[in-house]
N, C-alpha and C positions, 0 to 999 in steps of 0.2 A: 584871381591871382593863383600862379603854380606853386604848389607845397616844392618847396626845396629836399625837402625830406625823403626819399626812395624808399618804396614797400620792400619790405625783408626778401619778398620772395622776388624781388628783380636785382637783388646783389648779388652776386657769385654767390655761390654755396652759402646761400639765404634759406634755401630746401633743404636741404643736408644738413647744414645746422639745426634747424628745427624739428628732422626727422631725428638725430642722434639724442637732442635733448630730452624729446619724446620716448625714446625707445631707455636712455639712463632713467629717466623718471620711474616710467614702465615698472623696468626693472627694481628700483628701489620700494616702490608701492608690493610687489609682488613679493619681494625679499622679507618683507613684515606679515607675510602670511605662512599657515601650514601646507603651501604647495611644493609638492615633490615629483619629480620628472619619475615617466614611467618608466623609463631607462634606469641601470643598474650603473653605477659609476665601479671603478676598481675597490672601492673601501665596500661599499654595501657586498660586494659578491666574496668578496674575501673574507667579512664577518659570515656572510649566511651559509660559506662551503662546509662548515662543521655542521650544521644544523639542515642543509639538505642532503650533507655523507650519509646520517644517523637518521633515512629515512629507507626501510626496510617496502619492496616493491613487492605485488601480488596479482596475478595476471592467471584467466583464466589459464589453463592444461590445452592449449591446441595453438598448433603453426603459429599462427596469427598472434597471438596470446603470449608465447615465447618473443615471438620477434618484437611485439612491443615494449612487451618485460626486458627485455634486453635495451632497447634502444631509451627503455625509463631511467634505468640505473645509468649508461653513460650520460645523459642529460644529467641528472640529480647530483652523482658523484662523479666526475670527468679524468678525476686525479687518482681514485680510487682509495683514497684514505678510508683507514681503519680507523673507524670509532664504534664507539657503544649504542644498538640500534633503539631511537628511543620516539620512531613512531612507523605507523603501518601506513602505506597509500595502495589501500586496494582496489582495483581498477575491474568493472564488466564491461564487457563489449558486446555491441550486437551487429552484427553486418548483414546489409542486403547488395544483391549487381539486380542494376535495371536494366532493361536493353534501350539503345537512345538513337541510335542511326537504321533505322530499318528502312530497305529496300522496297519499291513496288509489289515485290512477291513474296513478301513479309519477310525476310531475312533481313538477322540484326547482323550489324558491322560496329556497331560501339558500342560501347558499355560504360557504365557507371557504376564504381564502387564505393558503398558509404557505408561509413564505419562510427559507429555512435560509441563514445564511451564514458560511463557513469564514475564517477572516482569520488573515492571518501579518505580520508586524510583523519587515522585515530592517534592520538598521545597513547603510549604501550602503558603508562602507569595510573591515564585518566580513564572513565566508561563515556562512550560517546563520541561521535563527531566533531573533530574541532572546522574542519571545512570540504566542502560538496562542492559537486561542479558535474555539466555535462558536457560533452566537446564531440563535435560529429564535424568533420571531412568526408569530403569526396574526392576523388580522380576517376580518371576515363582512360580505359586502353581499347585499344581496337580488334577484333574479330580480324587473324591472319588465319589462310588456307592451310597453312601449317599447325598441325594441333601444340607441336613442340611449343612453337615460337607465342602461339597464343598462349597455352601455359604462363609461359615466360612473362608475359607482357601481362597476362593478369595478375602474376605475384609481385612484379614491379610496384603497380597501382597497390597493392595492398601492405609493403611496404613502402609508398610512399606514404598515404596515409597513415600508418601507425608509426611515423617519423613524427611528422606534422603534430601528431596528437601528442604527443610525448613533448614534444620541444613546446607547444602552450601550455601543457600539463606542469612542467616545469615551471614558465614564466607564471603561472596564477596561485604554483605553490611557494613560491620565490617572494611575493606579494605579497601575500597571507603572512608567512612568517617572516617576512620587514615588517610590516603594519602591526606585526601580533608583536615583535619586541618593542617597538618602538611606542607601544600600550595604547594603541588606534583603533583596535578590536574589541 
């Protein structure tokens, strides 16, 4: 004898129902934990803009050193609000270019530019480290016949990289002190 009764999943939006249920559940189970998206909502970036203005940047003395020092502080303070500096993020760098396209008659045509850098994040009124980190990028520009345009095409790659490094440099100081107010640390 045939069950009169139809399986959930041969009624219309028998699936669908069941997937949305699932995914409200989800959610409510999830909502009872200490999980927080790694994304910045508008309230978090708006508490934390005081607290990464009043972070004072230190970059080695050369090109490369300045252009990321530069590209730290737009990242950290964007608005450039004046406050009172009450930690140091001192940054070393170290760079190498590899050659990576070479020709049969050993002539390089691309290049590789990587740029490691160490960062230390102190409280100006504590001794000590409050948070460490290493961050190495690379990018590649090519070997042009023109020495100008190569120039050009290598300081590109070298600021692209100390963009990139700056803007994670940010998100993992950004982290740190959410987690460090929020008493997670």
């Amino acid at each position: 004898m045939a069950s009169s009764r139809r399986n959930d999943t041969t009624r219309p939006g028998g699936i669908a129902r069941r997937r949305l249920l699932a995914t409200l559940g989800g959610g409510v189970l999830v909502a009872g934990c200490n999980i927080r998206p790694l994304y910045f909502s508008e309230r978090d970036q708006a508490d934390l803009r005081p607290e990464m203005a009043a972070i004072e940047v230190e970059t080695p003395n050369t090109e490369i050193g300045q252009v990321l020092g530069s590209a730290l502080r737009d990242e950290l303070n964007p608005t450039a609000q004046v406050v009172p500096i009450r930690y140091t993020l001192a940054v070393g760098l170290d760079s190498s270019t590899e050659g990576l396209g070479i020709l049969p008659d050993s002539t390089v045509t691309r290049y590789n530019y990587e740029m490691t850098a160490r960062a230390r994040l102190q409280e100006k009124a504590v001794e000590g480290d409050l948070f460490t980190t290493r961050i190495a990028r690379t990018a590649s520009y090519n070997l042009i016949r023109q020495p100008f345009a190569t120039l050009i095409s290598e300081q590109d790659a070298e600021r692209r990289v100390a963009q990139e490094i700056a803007q994670e440099l940010r998100t993992q100081v950004a982290l740190f002190l959410r987690n460090r107010a929020a008493g997670a640390t």
